[in-house]
ROKEZA-917605 format. One record per residue: residue in three letters; x negated, y, z of N, C-alpha, C in turn. Coordinates in nm, 4 decimals, padded with zeros to 6 digits. Each point is the difference from the previous one (the first is absolute). Layout:
BEGIN
<'ALA',<X,Y,Z>,<X,Y,Z>,<X,Y,Z>>
...
This chain:
BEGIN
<'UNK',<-01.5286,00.9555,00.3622>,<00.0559,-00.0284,00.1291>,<-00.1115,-00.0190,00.1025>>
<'UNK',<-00.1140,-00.0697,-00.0329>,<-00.0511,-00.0455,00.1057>,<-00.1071,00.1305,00.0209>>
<'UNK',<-00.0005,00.1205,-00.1320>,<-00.0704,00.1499,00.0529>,<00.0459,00.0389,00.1361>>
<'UNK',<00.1802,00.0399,-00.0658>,<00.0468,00.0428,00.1131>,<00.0140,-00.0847,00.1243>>
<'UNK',<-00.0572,-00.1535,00.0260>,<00.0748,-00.0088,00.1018>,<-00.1476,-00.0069,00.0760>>
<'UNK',<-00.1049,00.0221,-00.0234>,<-00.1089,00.0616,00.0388>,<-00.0672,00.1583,00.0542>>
<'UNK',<00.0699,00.0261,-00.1046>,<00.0147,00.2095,00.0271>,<00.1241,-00.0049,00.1215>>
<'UNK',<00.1279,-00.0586,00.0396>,<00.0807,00.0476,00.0690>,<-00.0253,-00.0847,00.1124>>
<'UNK',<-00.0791,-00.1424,00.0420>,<00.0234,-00.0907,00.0710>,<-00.0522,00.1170,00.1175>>
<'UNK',<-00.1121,00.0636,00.0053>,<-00.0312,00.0557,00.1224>,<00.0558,00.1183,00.1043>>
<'UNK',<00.1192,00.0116,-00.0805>,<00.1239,00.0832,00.0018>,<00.0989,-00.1163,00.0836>>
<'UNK',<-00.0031,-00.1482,-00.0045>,<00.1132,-00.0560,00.0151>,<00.0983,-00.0595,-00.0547>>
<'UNK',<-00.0607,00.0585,-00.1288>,<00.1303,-00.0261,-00.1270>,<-00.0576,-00.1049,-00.0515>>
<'UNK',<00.1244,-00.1183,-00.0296>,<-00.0259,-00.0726,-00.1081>,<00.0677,-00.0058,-00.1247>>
<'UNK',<-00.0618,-00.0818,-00.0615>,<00.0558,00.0289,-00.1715>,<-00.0344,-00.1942,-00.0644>>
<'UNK',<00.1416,00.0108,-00.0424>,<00.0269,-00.1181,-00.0395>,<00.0581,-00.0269,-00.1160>>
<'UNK',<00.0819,-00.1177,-00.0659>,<00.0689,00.0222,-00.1245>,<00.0348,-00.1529,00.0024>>
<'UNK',<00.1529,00.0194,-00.0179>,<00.0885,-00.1190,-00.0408>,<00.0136,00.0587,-00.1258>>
<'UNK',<-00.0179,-00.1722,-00.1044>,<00.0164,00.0007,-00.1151>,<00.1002,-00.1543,-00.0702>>
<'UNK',<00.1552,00.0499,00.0520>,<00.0718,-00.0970,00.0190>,<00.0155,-00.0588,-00.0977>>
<'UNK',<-00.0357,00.0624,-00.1332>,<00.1302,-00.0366,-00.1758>,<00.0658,00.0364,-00.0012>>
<'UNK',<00.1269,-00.1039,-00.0712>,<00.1108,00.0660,-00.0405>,<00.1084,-00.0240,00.1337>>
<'UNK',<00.0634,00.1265,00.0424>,<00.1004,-00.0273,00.1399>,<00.0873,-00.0539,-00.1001>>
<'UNK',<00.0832,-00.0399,00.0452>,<00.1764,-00.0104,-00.0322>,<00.0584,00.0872,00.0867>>
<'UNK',<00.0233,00.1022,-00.1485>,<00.1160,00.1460,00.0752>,<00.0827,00.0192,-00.1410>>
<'UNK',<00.1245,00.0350,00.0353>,<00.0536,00.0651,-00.1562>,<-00.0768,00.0727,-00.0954>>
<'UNK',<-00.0932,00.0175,00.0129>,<-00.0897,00.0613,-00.0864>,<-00.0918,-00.0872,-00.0568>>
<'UNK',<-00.0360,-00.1342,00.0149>,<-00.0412,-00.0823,-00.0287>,<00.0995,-00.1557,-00.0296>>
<'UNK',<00.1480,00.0252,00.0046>,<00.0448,-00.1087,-00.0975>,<00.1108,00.0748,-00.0476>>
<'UNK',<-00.0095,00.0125,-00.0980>,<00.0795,00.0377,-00.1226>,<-00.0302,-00.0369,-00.1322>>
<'UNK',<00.0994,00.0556,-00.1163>,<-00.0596,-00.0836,-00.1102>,<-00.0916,00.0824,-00.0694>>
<'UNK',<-00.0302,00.0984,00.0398>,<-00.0668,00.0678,-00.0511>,<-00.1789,-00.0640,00.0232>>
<'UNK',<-00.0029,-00.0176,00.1549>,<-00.1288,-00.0884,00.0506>,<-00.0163,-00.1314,-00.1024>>
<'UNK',<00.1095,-00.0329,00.0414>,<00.0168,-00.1417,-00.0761>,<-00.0674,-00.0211,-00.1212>>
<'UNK',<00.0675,00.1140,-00.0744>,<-00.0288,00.0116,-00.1813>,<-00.1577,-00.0167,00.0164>>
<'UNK',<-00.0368,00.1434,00.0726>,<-00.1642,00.0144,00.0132>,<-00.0958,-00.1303,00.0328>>
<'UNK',<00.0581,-00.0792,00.0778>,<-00.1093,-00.0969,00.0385>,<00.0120,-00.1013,-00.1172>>
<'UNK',<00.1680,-00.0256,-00.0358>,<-00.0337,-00.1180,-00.1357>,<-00.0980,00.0778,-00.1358>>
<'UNK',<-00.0091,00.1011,00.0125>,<-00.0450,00.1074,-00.1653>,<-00.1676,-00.0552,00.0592>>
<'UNK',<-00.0354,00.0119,00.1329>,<-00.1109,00.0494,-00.0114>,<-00.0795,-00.1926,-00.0339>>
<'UNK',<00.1152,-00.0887,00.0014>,<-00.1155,-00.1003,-00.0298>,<00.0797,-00.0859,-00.1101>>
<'UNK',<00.0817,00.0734,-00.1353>,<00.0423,00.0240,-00.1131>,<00.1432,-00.1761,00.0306>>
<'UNK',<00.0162,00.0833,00.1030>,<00.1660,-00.1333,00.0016>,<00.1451,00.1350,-00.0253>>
<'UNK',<00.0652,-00.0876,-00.0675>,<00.1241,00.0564,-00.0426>,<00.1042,00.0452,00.0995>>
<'UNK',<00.0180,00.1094,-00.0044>,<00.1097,00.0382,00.1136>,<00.1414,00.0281,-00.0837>>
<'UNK',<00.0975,-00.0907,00.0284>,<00.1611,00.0000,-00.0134>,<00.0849,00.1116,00.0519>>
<'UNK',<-00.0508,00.0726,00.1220>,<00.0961,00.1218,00.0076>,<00.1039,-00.0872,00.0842>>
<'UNK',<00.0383,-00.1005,00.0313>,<00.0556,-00.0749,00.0871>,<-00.0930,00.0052,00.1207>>
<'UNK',<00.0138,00.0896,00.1010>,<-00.0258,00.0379,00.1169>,<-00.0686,-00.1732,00.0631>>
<'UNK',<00.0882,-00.0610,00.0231>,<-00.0190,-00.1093,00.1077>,<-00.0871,-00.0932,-00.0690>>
<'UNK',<00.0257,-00.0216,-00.1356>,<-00.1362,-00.0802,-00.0978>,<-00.1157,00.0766,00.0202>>
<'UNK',<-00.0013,00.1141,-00.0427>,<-00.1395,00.1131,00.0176>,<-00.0430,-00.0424,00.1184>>
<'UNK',<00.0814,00.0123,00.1606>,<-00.0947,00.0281,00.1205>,<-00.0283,-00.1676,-00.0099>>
<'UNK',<00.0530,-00.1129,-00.0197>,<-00.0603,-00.0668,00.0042>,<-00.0529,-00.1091,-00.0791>>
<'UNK',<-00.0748,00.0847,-00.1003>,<-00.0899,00.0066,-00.1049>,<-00.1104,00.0678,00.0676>>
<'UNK',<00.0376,00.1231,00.0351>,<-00.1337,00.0823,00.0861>,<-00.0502,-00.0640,00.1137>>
<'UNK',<00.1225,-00.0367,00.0967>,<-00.0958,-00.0832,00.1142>,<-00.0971,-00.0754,-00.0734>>
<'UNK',<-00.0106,-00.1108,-00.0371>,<-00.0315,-00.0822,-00.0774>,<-00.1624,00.0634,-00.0532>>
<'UNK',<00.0048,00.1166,-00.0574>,<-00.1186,00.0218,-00.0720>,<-00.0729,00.0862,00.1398>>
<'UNK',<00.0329,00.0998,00.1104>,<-00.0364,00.0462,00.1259>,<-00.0237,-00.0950,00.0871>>
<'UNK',<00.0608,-00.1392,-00.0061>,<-00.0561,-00.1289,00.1071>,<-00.1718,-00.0405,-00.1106>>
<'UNK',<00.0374,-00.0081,-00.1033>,<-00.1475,-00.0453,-00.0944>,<-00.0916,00.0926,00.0849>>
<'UNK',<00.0109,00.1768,-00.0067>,<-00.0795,00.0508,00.0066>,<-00.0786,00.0418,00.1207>>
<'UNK',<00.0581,-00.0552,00.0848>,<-00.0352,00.0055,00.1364>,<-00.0555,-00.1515,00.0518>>
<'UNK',<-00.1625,00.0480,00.1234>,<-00.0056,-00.1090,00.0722>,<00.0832,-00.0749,00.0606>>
<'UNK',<00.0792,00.0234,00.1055>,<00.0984,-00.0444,00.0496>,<00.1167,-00.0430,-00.0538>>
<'UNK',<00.0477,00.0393,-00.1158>,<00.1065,-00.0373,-00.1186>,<00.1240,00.0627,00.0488>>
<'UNK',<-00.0042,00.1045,-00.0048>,<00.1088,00.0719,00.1331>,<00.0339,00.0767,-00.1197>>
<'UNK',<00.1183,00.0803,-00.0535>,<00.0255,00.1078,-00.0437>,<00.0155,00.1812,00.0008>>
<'UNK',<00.0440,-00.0432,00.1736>,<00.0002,00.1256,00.0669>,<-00.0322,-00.0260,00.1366>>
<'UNK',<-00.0694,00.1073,00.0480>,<-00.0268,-00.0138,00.1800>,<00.1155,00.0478,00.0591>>
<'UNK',<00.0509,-00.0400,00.0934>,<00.1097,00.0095,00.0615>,<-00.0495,00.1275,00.1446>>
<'UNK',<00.0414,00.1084,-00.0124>,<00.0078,00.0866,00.1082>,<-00.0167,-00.0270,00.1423>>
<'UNK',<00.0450,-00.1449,-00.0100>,<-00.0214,-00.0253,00.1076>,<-00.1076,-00.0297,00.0355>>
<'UNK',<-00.0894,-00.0513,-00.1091>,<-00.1511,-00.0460,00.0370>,<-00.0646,00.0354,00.0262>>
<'UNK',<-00.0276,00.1728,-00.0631>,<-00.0750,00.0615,00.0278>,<00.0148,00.1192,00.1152>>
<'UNK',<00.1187,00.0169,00.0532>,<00.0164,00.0755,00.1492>,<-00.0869,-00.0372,00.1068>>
<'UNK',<00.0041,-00.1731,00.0027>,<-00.1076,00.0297,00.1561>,<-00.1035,00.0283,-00.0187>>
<'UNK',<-00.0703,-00.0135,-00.1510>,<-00.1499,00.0346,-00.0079>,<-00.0279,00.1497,00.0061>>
<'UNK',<00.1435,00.0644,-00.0390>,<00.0281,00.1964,00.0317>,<00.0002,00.0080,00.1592>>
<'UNK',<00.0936,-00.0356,00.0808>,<-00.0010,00.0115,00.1303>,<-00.1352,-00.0814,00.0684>>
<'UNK',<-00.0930,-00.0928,-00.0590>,<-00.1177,-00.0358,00.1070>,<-00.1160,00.0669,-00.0634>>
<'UNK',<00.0239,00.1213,-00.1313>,<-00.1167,00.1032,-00.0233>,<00.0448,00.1102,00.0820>>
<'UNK',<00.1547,00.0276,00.0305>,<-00.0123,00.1507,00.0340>,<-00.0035,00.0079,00.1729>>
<'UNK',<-00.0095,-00.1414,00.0631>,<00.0173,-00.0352,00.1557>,<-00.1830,-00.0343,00.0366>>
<'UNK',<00.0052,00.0640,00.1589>,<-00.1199,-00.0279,00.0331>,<-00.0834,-00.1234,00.0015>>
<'UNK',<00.0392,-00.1044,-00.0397>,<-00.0437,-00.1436,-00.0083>,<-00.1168,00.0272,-00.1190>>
<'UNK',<00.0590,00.0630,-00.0964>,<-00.0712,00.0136,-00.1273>,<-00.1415,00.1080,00.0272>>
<'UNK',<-00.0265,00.0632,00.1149>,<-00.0785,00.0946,00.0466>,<-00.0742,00.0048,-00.0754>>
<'UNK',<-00.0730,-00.1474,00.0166>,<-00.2003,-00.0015,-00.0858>,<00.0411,-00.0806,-00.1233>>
<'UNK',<00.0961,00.0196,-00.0847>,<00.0204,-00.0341,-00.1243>,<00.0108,00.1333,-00.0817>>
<'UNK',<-00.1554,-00.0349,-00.0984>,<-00.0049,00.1275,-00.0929>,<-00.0514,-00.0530,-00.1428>>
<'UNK',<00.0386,00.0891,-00.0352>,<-00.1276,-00.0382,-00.1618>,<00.1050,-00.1318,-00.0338>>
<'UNK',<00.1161,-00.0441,00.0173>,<00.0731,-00.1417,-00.0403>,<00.0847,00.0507,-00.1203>>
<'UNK',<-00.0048,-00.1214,-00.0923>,<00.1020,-00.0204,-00.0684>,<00.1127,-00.1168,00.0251>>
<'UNK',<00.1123,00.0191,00.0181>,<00.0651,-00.1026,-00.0057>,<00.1260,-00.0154,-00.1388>>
């Protein structure tokens, strides 16, 4: 990232990177997720949907700084809309 945001900065372009985790989208709670996160730190999954997800919260709050399970869509939009708006001009080479 920070090649390109050196090779393109004199162009204008910047180059950045949000690196949110896990969103919360249907694609990220199901029991299928569920199963995966209890397997991967050897806890028993029941196949009872609502025990599983929260069994999984539980082991996704452990594994995170913040103790959060999923990032909420909402969190990470304004940091999308204040990279792709001129405010963000001389912000390059960032990770967020």
């Amino acid at each position: 990232m920070k090649s390109a945001a050196l090779e393109l900065g004199h162009h204008g372009i910047t180059v950045n990177a949000l690196i949110p985790g896990l969103i919360e989208t249907p694609r990220t709670r199901h029991g299928e997720r569920y199963a995966q996160a209890l397997e991967e730190v050897g806890a028993k999954v029941t196949g009872t949907s609502a025990a599983d997800e929260e069994a999984a919260q539980k082991v996704l709050k452990a594994k995170t700084p913040l103790g959060v399970p999923w990032v909420e869509t909402s969190d990470v939009a304004p940091v999308v809309v204040f990279l792709a708006s001129d405010a963000a001009a001389m912000v390059s080479s960032a990770t967020y």
